[in-house]
VOBA-1610 file (N, C-alpha, C; in pm, whole numbers, padded with zeros to 5 digits, always signed):
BEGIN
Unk+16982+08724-10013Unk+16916+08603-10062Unk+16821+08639-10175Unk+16832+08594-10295Unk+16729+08572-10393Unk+16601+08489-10416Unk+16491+08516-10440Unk+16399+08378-10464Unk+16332+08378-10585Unk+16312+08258-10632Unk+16340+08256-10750Unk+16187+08121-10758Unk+16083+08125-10854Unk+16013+08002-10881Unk+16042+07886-10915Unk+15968+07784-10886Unk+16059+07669-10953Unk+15902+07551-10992Unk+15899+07511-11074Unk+15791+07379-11082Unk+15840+07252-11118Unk+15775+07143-11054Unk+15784+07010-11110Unk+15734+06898-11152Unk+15605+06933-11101Unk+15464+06857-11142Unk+15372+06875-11221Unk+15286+06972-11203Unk+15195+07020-11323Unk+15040+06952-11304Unk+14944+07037-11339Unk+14815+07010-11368Unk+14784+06965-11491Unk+14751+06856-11506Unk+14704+06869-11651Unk+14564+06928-11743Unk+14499+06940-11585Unk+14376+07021-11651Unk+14392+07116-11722Unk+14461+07199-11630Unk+14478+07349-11642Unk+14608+07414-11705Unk+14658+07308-11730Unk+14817+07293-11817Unk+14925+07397-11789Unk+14909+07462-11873Unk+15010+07594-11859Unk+14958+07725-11773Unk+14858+07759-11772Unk+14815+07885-11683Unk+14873+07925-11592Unk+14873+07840-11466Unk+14919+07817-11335Unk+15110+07904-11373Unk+15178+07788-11440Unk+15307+07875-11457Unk+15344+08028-11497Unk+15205+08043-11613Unk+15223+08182-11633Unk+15185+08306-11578Unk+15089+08255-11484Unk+15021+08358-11413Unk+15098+08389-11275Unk+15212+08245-11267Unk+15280+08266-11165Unk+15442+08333-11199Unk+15421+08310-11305Unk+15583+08401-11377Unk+15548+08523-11401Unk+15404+08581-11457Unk+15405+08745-11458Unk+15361+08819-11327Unk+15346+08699-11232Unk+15354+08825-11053Unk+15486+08837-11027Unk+15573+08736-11035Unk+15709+08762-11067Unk+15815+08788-11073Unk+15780+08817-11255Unk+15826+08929-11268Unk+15799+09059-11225Unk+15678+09081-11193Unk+15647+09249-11168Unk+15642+09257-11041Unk+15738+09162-10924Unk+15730+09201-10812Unk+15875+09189-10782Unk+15990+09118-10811Unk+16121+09170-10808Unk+16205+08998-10795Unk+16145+08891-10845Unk+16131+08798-10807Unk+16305+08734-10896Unk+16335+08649-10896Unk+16497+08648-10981Unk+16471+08573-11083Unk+16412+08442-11098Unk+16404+08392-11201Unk+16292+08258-11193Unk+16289+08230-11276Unk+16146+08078-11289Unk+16165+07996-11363Unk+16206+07860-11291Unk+16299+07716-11315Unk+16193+07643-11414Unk+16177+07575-11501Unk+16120+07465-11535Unk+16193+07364-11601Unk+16160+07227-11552Unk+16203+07093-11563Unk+16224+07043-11686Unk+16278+06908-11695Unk+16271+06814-11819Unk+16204+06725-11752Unk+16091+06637-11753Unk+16024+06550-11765Unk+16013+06463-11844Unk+15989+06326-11824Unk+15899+06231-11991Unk+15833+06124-11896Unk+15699+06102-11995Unk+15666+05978-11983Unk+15591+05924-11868Unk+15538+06041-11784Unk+15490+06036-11651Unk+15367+06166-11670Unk+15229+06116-11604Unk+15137+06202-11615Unk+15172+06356-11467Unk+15267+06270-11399Unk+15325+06364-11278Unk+15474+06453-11314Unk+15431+06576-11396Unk+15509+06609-11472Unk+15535+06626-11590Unk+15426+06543-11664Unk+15422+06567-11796Unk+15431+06613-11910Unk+15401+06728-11814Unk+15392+06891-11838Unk+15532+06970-11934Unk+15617+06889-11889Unk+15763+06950-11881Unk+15858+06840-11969Unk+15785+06790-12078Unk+15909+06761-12169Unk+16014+06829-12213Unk+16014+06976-12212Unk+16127+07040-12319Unk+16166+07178-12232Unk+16234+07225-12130Unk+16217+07351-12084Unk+16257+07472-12189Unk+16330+07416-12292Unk+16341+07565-12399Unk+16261+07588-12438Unk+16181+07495-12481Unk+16012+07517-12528Unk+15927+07635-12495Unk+15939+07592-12312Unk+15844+07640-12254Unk+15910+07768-12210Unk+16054+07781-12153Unk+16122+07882-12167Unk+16102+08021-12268Unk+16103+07987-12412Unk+16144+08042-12513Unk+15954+08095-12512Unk+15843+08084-12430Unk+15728+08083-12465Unk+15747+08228-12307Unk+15792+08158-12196Unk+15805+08274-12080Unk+15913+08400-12117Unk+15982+08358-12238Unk+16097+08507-12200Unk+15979+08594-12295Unk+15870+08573-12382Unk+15790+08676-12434Unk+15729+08696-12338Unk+15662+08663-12233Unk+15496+08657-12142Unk+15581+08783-12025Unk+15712+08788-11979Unk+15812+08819-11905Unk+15912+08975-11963Unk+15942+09020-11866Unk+16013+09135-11899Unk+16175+09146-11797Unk+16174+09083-11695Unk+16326+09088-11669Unk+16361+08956-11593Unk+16234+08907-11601Unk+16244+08743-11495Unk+16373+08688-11569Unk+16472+08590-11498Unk+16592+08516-11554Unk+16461+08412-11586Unk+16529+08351-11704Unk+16418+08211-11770Unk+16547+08068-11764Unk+16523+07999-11659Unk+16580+07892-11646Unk+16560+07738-11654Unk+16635+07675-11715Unk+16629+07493-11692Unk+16653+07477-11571Unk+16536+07413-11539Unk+16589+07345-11400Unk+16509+07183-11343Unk+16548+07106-11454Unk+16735+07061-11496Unk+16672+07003-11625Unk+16763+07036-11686Unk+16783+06972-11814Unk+16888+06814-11815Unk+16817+06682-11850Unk+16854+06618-11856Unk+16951+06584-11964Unk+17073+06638-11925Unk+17217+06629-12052Unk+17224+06522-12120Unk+17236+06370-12026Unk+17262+06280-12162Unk+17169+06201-12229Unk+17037+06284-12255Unk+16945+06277-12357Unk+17005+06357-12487Unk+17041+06430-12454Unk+17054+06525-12578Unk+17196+06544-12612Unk+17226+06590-12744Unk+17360+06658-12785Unk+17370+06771-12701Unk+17509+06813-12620Unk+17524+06947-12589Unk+17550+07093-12661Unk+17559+07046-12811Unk+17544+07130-12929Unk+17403+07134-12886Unk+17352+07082-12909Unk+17153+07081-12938Unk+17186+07164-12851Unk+17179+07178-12687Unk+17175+07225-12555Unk+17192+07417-12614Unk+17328+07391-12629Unk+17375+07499-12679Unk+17253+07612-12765Unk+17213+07542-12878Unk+17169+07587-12961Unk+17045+07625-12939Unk+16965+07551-12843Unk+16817+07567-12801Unk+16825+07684-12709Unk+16907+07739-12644Unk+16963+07831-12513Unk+17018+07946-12590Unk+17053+07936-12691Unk+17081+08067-12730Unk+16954+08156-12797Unk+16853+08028-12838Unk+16774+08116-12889Unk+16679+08175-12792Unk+16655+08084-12696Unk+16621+08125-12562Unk+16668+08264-12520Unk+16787+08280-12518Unk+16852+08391-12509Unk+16894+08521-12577Unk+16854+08488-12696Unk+16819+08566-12771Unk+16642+08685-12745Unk+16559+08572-12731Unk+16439+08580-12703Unk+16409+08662-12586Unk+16453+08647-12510Unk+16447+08705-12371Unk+16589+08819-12325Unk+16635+08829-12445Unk+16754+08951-12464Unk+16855+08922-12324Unk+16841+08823-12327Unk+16994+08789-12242Unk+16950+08749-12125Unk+16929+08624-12093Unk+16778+08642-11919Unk+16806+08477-11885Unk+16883+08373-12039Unk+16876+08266-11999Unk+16966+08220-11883Unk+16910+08060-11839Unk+17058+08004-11757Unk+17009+07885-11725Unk+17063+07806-11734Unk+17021+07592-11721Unk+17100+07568-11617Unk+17081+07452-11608Unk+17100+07356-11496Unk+17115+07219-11581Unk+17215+07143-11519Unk+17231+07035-11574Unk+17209+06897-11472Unk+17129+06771-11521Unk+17107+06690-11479Unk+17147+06509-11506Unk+17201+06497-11446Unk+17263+06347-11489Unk+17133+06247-11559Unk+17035+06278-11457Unk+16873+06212-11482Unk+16905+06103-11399Unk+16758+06042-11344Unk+16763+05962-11247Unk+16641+05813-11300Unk+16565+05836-11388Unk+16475+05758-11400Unk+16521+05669-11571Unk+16517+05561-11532Unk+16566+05488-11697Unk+16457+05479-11772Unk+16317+05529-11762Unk+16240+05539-11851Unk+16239+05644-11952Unk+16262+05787-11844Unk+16354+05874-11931Unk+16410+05839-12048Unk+16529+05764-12036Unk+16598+05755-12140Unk+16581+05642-12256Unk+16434+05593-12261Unk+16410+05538-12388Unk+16420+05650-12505Unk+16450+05779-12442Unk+16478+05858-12529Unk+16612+05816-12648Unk+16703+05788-12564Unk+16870+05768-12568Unk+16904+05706-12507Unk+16867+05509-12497Unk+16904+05451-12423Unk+17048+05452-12422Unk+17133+05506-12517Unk+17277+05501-12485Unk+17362+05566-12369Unk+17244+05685-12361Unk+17288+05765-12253Unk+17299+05726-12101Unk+17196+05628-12094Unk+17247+05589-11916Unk+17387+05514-11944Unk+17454+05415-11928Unk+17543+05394-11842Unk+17613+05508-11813Unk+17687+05583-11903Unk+17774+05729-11839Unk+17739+05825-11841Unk+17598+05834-11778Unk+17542+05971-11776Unk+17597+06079-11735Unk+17662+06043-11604Unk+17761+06148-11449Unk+17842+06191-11538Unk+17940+06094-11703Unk+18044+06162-11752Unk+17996+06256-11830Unk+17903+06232-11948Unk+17844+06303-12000Unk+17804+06425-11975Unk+17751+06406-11886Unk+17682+06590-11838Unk+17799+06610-11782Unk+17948+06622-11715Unk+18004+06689-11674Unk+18088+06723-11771Unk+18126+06657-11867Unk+18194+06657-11995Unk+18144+06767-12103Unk+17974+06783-12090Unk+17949+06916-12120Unk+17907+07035-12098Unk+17969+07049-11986Unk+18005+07162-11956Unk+18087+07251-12042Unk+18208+07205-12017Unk+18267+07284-12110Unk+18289+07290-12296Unk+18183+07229-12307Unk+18141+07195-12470Unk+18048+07314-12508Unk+17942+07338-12396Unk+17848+07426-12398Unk+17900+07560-12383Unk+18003+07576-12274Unk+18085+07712-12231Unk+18118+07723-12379Unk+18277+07639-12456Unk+18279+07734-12568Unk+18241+07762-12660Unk+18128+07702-12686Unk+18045+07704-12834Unk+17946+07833-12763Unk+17938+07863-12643Unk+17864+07992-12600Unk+17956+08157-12598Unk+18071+08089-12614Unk+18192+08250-12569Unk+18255+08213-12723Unk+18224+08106-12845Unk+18296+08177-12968Unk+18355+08095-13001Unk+18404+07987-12932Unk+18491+07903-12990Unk+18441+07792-13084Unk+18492+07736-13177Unk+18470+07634-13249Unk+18498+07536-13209Unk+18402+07428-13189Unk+18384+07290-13124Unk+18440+07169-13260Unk+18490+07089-13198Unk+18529+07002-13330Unk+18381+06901-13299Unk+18402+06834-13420Unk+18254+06748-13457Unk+18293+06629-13575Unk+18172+06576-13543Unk+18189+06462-13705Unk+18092+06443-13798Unk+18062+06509-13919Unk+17954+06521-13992Unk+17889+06341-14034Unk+17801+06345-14109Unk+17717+06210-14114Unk+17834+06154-14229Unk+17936+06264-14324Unk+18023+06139-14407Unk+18145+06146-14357Unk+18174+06089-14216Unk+18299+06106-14142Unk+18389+06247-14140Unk+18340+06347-14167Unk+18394+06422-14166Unk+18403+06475-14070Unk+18592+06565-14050Unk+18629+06662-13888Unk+18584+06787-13904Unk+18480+06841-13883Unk+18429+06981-13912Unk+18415+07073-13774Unk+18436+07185-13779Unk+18415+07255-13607Unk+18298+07387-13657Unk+18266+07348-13554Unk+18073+07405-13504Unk+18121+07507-13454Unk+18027+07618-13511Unk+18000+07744-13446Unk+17861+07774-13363Unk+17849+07852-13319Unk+17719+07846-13230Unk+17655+07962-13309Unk+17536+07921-13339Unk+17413+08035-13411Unk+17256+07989-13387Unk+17182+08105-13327Unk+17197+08243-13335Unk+17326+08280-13220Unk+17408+08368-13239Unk+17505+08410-13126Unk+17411+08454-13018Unk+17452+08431-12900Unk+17410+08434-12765Unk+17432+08591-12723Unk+17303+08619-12626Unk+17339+08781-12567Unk+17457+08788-12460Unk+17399+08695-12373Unk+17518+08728-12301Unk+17640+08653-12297Unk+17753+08738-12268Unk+17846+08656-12324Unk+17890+08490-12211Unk+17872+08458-12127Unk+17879+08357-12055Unk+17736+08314-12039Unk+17690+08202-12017Unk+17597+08112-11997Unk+17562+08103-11853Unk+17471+08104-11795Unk+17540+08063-11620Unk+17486+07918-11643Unk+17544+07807-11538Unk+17555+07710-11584Unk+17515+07618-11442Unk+17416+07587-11424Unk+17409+07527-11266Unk+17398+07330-11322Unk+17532+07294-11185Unk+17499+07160-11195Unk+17398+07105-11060Unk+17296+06997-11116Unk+17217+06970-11033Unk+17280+06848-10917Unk+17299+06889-10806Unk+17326+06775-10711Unk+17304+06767-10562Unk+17282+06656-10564Unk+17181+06644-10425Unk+17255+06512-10327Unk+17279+06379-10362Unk+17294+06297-10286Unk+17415+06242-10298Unk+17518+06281-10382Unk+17628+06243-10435Unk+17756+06348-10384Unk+17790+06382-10288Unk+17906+06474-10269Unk+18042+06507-10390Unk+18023+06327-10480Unk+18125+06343-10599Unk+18054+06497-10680Unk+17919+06492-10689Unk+17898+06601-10780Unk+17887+06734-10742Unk+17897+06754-10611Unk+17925+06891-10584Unk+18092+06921-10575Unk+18154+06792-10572Unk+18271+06845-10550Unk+18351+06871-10692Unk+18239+06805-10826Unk+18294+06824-10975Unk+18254+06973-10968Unk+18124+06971-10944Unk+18078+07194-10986Unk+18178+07249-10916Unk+18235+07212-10779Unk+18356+07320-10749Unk+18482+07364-10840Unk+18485+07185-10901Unk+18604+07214-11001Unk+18598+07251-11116Unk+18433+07222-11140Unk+18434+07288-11274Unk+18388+07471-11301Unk+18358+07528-11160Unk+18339+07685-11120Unk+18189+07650-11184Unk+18095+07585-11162Unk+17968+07545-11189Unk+17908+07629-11073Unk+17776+07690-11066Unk+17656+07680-10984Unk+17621+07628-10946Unk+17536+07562-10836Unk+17483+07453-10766Unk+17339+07479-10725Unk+17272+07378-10813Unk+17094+07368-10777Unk+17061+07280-10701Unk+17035+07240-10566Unk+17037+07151-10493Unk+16907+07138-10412Unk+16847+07077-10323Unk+16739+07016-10298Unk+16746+06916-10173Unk+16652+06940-10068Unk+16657+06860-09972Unk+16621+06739-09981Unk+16678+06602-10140Unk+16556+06498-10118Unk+16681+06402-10022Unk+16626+06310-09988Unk+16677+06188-09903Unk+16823+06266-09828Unk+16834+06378-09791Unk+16924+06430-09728Unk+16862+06533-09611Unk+16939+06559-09525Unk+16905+06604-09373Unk+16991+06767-09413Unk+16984+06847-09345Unk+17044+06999-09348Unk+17133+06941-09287Unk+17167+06862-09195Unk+17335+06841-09184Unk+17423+06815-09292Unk+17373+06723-09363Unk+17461+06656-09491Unk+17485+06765-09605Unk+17343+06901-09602Unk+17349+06963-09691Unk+17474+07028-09651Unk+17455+07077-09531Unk+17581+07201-09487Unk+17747+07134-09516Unk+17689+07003-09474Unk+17844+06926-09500Unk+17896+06910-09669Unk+17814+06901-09748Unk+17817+06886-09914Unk+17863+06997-09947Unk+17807+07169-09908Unk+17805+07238-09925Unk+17956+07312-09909Unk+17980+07291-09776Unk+18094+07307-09722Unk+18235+07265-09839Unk+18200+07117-09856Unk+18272+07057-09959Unk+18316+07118-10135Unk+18159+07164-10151Unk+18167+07250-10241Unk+18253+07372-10272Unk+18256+07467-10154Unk+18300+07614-10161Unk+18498+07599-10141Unk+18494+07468-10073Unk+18640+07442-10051Unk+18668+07405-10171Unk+18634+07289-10277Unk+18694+07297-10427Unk+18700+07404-10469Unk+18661+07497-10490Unk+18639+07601-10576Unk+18731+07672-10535Unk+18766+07683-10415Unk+18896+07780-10399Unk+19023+07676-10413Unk+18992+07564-10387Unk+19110+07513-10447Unk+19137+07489-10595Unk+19065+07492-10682Unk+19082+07519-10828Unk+19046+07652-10874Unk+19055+07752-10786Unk+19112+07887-10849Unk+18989+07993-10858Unk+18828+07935-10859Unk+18719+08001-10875Unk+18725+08061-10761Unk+18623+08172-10752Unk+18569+08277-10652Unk+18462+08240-10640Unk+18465+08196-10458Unk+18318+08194-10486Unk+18207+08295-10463Unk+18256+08399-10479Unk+18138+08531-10471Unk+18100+08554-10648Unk+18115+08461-10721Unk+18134+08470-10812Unk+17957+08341-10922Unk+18012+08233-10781Unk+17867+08159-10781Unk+17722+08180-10731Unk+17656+08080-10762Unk+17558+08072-10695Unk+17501+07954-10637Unk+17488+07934-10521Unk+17396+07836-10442Unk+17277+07828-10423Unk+17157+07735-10521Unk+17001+07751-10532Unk+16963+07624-10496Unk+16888+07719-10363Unk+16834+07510-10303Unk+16669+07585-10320Unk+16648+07405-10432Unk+16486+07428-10424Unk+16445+07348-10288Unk+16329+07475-10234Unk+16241+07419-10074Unk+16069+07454-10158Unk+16039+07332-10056Unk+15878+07319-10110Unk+15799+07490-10015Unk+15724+07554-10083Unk+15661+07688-10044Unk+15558+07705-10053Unk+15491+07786-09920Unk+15378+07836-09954Unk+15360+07894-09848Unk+15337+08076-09836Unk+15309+08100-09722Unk+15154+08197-09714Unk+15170+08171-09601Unk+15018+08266-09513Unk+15027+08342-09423Unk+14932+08381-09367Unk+14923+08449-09232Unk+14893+08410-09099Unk+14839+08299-09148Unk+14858+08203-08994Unk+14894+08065-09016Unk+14965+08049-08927Unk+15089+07945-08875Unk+14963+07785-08907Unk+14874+07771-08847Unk+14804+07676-08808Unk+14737+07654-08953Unk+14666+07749-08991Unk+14598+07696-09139Unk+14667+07715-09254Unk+14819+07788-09261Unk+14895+07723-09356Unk+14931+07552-09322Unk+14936+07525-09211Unk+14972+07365-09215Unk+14880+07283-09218Unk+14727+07298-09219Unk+14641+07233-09214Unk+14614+07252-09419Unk+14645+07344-09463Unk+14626+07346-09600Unk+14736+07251-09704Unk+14874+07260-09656Unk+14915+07179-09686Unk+14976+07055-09671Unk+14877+07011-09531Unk+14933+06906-09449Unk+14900+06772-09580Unk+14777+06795-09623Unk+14727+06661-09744Unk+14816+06681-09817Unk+14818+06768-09973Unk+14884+06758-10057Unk+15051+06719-09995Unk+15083+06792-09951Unk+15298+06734-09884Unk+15260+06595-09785Unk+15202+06549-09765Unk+15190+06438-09684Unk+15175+06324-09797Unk+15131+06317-09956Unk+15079+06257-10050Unk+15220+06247-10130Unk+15293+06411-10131Unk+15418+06361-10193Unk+15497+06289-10144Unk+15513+06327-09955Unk+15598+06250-09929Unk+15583+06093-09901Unk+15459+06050-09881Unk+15443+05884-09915Unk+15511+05855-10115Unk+15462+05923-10218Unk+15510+05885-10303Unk+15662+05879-10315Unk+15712+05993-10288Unk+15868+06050-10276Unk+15944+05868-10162Unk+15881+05855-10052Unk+15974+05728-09989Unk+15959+05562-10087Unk+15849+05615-10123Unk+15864+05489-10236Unk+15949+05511-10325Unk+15937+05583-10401Unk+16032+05612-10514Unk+16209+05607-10488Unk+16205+05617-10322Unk+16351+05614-10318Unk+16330+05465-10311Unk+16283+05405-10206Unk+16264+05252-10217Unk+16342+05192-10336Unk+16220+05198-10425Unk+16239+05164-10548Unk+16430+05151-10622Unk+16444+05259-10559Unk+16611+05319-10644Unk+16730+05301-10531Unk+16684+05217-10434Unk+16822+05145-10331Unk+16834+05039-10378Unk+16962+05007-10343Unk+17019+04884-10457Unk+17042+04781-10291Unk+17006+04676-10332Unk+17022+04568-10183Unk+16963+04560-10097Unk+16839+04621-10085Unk+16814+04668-09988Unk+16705+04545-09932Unk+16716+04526-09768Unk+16668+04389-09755Unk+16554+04370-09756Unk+16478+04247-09776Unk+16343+04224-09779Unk+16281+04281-09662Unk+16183+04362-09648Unk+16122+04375-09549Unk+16154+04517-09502Unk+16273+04583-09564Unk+16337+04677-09511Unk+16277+04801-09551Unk+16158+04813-09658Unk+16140+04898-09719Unk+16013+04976-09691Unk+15980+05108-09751Unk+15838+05174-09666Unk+15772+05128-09709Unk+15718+05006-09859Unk+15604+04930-09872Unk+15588+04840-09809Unk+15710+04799-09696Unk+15679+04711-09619Unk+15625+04672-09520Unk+15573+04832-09464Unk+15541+04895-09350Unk+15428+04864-09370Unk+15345+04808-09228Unk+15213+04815-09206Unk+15170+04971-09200Unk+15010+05020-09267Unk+14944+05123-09305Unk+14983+05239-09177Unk+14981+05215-09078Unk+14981+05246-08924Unk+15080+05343-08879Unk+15209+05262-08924Unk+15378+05268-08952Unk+15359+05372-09034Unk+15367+05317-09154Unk+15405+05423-09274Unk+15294+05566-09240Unk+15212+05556-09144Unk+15114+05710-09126Unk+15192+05758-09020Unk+15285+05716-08971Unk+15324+05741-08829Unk+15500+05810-08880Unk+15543+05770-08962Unk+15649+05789-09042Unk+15643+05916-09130Unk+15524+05904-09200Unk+15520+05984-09278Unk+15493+06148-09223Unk+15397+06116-09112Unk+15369+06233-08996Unk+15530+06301-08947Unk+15606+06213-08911Unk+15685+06248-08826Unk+15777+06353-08947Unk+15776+06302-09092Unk+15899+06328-09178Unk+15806+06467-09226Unk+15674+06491-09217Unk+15608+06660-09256Unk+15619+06734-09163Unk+15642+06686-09017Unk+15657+06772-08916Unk+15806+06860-08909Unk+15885+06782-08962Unk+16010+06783-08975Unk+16049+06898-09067Unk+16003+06843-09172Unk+15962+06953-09305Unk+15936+07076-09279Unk+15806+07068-09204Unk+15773+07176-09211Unk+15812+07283-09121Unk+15876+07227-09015Unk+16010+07356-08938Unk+16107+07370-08971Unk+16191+07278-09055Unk+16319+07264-09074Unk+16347+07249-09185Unk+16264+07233-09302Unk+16316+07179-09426Unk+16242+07243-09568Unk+16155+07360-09555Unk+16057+07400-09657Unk+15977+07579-09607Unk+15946+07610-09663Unk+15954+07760-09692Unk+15741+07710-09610Unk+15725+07648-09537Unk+15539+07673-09488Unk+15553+07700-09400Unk+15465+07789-09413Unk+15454+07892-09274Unk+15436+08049-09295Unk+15446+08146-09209Unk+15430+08269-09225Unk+15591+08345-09289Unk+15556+08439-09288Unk+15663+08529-09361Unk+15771+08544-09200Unk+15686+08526-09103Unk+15782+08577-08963Unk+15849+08403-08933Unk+15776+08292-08945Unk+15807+08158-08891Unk+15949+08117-08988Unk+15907+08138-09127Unk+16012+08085-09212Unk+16130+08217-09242Unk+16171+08324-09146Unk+16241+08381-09151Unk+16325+08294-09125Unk+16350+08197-09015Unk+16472+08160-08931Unk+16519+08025-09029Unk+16414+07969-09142Unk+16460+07928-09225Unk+16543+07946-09319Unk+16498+08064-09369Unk+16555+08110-09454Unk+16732+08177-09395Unk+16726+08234-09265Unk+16888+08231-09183Unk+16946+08127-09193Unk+16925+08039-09135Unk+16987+07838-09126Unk+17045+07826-09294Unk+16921+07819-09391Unk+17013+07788-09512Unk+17122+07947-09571Unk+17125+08042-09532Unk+17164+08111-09581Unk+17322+08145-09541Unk+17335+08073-09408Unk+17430+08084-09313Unk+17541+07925-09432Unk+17461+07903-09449Unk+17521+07790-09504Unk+17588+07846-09647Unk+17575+07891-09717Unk+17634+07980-09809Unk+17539+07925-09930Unk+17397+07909-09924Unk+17333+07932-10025Unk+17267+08100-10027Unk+17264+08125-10164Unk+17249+08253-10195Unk+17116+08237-10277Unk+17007+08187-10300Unk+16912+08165-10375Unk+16815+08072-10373Unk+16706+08072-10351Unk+16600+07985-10270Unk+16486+07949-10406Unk+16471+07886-10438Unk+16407+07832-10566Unk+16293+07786-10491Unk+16154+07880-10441Unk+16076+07840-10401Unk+15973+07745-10521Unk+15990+07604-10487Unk+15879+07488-10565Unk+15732+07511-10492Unk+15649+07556-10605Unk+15463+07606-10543Unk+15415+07508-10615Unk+15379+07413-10698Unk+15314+07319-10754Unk+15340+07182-10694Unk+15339+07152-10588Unk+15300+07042-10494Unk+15187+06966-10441Unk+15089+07042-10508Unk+14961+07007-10453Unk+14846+07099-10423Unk+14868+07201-10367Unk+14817+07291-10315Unk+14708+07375-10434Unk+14583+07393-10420Unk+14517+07457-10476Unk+14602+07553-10599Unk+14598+07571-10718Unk+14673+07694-10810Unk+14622+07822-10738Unk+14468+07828-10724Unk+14431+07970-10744Unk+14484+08033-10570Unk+14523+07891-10492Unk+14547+07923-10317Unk+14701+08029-10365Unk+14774+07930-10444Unk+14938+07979-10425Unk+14928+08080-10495Unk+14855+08134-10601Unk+14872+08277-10658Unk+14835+08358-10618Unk+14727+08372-10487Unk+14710+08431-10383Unk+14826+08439-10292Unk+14833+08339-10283Unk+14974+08346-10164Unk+15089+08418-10178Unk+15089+08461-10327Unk+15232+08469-10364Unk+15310+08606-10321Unk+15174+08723-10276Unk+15215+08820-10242Unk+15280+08844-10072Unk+15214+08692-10004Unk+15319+08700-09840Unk+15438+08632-09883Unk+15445+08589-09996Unk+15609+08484-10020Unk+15699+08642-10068Unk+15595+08710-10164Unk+15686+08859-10175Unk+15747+08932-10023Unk+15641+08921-09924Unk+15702+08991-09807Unk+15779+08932-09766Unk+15795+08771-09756Unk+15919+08768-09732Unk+16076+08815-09785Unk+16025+08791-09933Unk+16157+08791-10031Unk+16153+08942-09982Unk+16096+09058-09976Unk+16139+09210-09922Unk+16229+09214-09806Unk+16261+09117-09745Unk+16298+09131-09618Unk+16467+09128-09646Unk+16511+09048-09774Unk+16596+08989-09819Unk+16636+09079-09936Unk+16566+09161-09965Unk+16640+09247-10101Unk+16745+09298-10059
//
């Protein structure tokens, strides 16, 4: 098992620090790689408009950390652009890049490119392989601004010669069962799903892939879990019982919000204060044995077995949830004892 950083929120006080101080322990402790987001338009996250940006800023600060998107929202952008921003990335960091691709979920997002929502799902799966060959050499056909058929080369040329390429999917089984066919990676995430459904998605996954010809010792399976560990059981959960208790009231709204039909009355703003504390209790308790990296290095061993048994190979521990910065960069050296256990 690999573990690997991951962020999605961000301080705005303290802006960037927090990421970098948490990408050079790291790197210099054996750590695999450190995810950052695409964001817009939200002070929760803000942080994270552009991950090549911020990428192309960690492969200098960094010496062997992998520097990853995680997720790049595809049908905002050209997958030439994609291409082109990743190589220099990769250039930069002498061969270290690797993205993740995201359909995107929020339509404010895409006042970027309002064209891009209705077929977002086609879009990002469509470039995939736009990005593959403009990354291994091939010439992409195109249409210049005076109608012209011209084919694109990719520059600066890329270090390594394949891209790794993770598609992001979580609640949709159609999209794990496209990364099987398309020999994609899989970045996945416990939201509005149970470890049954994961194992069952998952399952789904590794069977395409051998039925369209990929190996899967060949992929990778990265489920981001919310993290933070200590040395005792009781005041790691009392430390992050507030902050994960705050996301997850925001997190059931937000799905709210994004069910289609759903009946009057049926929803967690509908819940008297009482309810929704009684709900929300029950869904951190849950969490926090079964669904997230809190706890000690000995408690979240048997976590880390459960998903691993499942054929994920890579644990994208998310530390910017709430929790004090200066607590988790302390912390970060019992999250190392765990990851030792696993080298």
């Amino acid at each position: 098992m690999d573990f690997s950083l991951i962020f999605f929120s961000g301080d705005e006080k303290n802006k960037y620090r927090f990421v970098f101080d948490a990408a050079r322990y790291a790197d210099e402790n054996g750590f695999t790689a450190i995810w950052t987001p695409e964001r817009h338009f939200h002070r929760f996250g803000g942080l994270y408009p552009n991950p090549s940006v911020l990428g192309a800023a960690l492969a200098g600060a960094t010496q062997r950390l992998g520097i990853r998107a995680g997720s790049i929202v595809l049908p905002l952008h050209s997958p030439i652009r994609v291409a082109e921003e990743w190589a220099v990335v990769d250039n930069l960091s002498h061969g270290r890049a690797g993205i993740a691709l995201a359909t995107g979920f929020s339509p404010l997002d895409f006042a970027i490119n309002p064209d891009g929502w209705q077929d977002r799902r086609q879009r990002t799966f469509d470039a995939v392989d736009t990005i593959r060959e403009l990354w291994e050499g091939a010439p992409v056909p195109a249409q210049d601004a005076l109608g012209n058929h011209v084919e694109l080369e990719l520059h600066p040329q890329p270090v390594q010669p394949q891209l790794p390429i993770w598609l992001t999917c979580t609640k949709s089984p159609d999209t794990f069962e496209t990364a099987g066919r398309l020999g994609c990676n899989v970045l996945t995430a416990l939201i509005d799903m149970t470890n049954e459904e994961l194992e069952d998605k998952l399952a789904l996954y590794y069977k395409t892939l051998q039925d369209y010809g990929h190996d899967p010792d060949d992929v990778t399976v990265t489920l981001m879990l919310h993290t933070f560990i200590g040395t005792d059981l009781e005041e790691v959960r009392e430390t992050v019982r507030p902050p994960f208790t705050d996301y997850l009231r925001s997190f059931l709204t937000v799905i709210d919000s994004q069910k289609k039909n759903l009946a009057p009355g049926a929803g967690v703003r509908d819940m008297s204060e009482a309810d929704q504390d009684q709900l929300i209790e029950f869904a951190f308790d849950k969490y926090f044995v079964k669904g997230a990296l809190l706890g000690t290095p000995d408690s979240c061993t048997a976590v880390v077995d459960r998903f691993q048994g499942m054929g994920v190979k890579e644990i994208a521990c998310l530390i910017d949830f709430g929790v004090d910065e200066q607590l988790v960069v302390e912390s970060l050296s019992h999250l190392n004892e765990l990851r030792r256990r696993y080298a």
